[in-house]
C-alpha positions as CSV (number, residue, x, y, z in Angstrom):
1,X,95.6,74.5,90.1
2,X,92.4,73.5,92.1
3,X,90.0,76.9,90.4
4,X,88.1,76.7,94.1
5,X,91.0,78.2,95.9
6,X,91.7,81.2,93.3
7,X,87.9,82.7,93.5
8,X,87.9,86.1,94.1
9,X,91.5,86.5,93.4
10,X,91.4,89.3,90.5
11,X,94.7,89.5,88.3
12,X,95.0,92.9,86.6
13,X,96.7,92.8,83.1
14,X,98.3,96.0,82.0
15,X,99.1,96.0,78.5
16,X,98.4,98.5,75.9
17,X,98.0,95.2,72.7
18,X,94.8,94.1,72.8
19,X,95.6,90.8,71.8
20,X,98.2,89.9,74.0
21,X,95.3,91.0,77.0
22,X,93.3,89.0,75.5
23,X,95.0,85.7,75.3
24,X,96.4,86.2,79.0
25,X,93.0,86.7,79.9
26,X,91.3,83.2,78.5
27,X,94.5,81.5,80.4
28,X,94.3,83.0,83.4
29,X,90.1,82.3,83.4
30,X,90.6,78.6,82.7
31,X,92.8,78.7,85.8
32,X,89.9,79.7,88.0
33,X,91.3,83.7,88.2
34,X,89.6,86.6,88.2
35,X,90.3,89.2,85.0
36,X,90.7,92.6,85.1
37,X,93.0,95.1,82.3
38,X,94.0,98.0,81.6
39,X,95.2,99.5,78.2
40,X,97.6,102.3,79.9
41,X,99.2,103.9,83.1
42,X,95.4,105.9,83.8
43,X,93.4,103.3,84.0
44,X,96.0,101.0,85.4
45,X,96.2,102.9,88.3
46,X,92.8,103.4,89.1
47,X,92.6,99.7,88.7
48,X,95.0,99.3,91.2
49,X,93.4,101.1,93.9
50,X,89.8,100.0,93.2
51,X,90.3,96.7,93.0
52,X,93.4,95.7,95.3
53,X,94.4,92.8,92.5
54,X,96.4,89.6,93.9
55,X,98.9,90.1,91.0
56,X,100.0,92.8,88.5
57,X,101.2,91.8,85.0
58,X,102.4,94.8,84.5
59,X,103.8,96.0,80.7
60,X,106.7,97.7,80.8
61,X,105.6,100.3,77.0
62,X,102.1,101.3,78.0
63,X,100.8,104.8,77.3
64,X,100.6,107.8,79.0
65,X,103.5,106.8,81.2
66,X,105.3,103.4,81.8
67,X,105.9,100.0,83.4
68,X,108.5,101.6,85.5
69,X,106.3,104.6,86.9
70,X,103.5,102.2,87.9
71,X,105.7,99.7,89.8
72,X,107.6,102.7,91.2
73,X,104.0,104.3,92.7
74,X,102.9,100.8,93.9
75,X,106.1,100.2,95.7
76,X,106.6,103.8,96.8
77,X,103.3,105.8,97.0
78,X,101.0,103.2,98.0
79,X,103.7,101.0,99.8
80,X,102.5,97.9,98.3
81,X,103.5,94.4,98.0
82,X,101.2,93.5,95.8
83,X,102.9,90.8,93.5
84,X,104.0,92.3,90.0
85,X,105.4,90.4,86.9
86,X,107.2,92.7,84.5
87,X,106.1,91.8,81.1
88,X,109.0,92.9,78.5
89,X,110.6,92.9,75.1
90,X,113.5,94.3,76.6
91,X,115.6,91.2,77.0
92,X,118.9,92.4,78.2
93,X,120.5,91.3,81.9
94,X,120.8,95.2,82.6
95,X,117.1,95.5,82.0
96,X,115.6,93.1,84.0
97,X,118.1,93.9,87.2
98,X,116.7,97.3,86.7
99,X,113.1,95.5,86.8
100,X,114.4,93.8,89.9
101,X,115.1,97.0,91.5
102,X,112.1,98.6,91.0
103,X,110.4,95.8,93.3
104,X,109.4,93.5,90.6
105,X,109.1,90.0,91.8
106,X,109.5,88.0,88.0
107,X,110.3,89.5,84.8
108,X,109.3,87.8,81.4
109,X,110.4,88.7,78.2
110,X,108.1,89.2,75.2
111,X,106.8,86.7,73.2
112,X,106.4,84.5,76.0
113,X,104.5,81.1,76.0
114,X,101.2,81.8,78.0
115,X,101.3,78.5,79.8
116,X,104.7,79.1,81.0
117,X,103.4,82.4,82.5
118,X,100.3,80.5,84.2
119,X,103.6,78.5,85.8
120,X,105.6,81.7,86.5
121,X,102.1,83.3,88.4
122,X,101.6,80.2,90.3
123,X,105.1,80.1,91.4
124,X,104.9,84.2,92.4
125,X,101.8,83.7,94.1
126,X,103.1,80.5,96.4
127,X,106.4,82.4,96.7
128,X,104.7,86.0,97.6
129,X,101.2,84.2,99.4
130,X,102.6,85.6,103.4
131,X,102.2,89.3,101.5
132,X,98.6,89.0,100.7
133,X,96.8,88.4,104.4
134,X,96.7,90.9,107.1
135,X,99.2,90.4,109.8
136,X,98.2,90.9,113.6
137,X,101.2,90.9,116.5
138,X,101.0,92.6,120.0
139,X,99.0,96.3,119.2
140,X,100.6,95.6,115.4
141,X,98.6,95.6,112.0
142,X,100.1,95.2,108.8
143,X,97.9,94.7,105.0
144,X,100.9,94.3,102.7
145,X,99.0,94.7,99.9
146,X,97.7,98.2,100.8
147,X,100.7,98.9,102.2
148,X,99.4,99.9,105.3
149,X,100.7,99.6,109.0
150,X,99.3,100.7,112.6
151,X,100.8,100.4,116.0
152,X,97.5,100.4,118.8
153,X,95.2,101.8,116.0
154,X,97.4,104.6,114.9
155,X,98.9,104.8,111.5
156,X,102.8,104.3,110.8
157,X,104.0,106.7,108.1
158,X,106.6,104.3,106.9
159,X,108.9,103.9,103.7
160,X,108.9,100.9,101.8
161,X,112.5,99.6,103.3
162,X,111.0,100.7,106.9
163,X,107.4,98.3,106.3
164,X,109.4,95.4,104.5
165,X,111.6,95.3,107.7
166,X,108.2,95.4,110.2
167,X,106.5,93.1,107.9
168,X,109.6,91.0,108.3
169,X,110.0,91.0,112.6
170,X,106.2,90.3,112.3
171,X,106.2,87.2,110.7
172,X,109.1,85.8,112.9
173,X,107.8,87.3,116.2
174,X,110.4,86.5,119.2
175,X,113.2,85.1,117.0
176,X,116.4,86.3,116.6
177,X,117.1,88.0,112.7
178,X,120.7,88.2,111.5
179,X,121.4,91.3,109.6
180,X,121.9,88.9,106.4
181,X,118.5,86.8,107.2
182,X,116.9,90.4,107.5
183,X,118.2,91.2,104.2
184,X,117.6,88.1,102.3
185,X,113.8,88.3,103.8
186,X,113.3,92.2,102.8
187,X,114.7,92.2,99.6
188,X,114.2,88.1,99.0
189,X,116.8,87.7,95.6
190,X,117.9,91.4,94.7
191,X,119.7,93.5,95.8
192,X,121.9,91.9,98.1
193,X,124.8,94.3,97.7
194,X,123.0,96.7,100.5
195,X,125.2,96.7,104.1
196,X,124.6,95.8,107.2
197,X,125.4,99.6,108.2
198,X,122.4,100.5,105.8
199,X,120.2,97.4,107.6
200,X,120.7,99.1,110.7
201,X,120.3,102.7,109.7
202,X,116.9,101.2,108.5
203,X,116.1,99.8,111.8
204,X,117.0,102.7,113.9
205,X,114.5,104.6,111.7
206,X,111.7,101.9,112.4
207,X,112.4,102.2,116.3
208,X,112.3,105.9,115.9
209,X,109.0,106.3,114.1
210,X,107.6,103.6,116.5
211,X,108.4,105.4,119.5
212,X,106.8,107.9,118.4
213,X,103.4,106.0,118.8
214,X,104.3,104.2,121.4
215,X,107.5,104.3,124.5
216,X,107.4,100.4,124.6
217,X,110.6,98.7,122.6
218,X,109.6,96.3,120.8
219,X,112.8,95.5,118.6
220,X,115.6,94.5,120.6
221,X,119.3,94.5,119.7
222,X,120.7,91.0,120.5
223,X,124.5,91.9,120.5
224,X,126.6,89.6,118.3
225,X,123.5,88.0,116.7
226,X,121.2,90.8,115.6
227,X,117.7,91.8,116.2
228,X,114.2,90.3,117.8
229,X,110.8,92.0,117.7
230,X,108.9,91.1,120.8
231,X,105.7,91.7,122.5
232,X,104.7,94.1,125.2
């Protein structure tokens, strides 16, 4: 990795062994990155919000709560895309589908090799890199990783599904989305098994809560294809 690119980009390990943090950390510094930690699901959070980190490695056994309620406020309560790595000695294929589902976007199982992990970051940072910058597109302003959207200045109160779909329309302006391209862009390699009668339900709740802001249409139904977000 070229270190001059990754300045200012702060990873935040959550992990309650000290040890582990601690050997994460002199990788991730020899890579050019930024460290923060946390030690449990307090401090992670506060972490989260004060420092707006470019990835979470995120243990799933911390204390004072868990893995799962962190990602599950990141994705939910803040409507984030920050990046998050599960880090995990639970090993079995029901565990990390469950990771999946929480909105993880890698899951590595404990012990891991530290230089594979530098690989696996790399990888979810190159994969993820479109959720990091703000996103600008006829009145529309999206920061995925503060999970914030506005419409001509005003905020959208929108569910996690509802901004991964806007986020979506806004990076393919004026093209037209099938309902499985929608689908594999929203929820990228999980949880494909959602219909296209859910997709739409989804969608009509988007338009809804955009109207509401604003009468123009701005996602438009093409019939036998599926959908296109255009300009004024």
């Amino acid at each position: 990795m070229d270190q001059k690119h990754l300045i200012g980009k702060t990873v935040l390990i959550v992990e309650d062994d000290p040890k582990i943090r601690k050997l994460v950390g002199i990788y991730l510094d020899k890579e050019g990155y930024e460290v923060s930690e946390a030690a449990d699901c307090r401090e992670a959070m506060e972490k989260i919000e004060a420092l707006d980190p470019c990835i979470l490695l995120l243990d799933l056994m911390i204390p004072e709560g868990s893995g799962e309620e962190i990602c599950r406020w990141v994705r939910e309560d803040l409507k984030s895309m920050m990046p998050i790595i599960m880090l995990s000695a639970k090993a079995s294929e029901r565990e990390r589908i469950h990771g999946f589902k929480l909105g993880a976007d890698d899951y590595v199982v404990k012990p891991f090799s530290p230089a594979e992990l530098m690989v696996r970051i790399e990888a979810v940072l190159r994969r993820t890199s479109a959720r990091c910058g703000k996103l600008s597109f006829t009145g529309f302003t999206l920061k995925p990783a503060k999970g914030m959207a506005t419409v001509n200045g005003e905020s959208l109160p929108l569910t996690h599904f509802e901004f991964k779909l806007l986020h979506t329309f806004m990076q393919h302006p004026g093209q037209v989305l099938s309902r499985e391209q929608i689908l594999t862009f929203v929820y990228e390699h999980h949880e494909k098994d959602v219909s296209d009668r859910t997709i739409d339900v989804h969608i009509k709740n988007l338009r809804e809560k955009i109207r509401a802001k604003t009468p123009k249409d701005y996602i438009r139904t093409v019939r036998g294809m599926g959908y296109k977000f255009v300009g004024a």
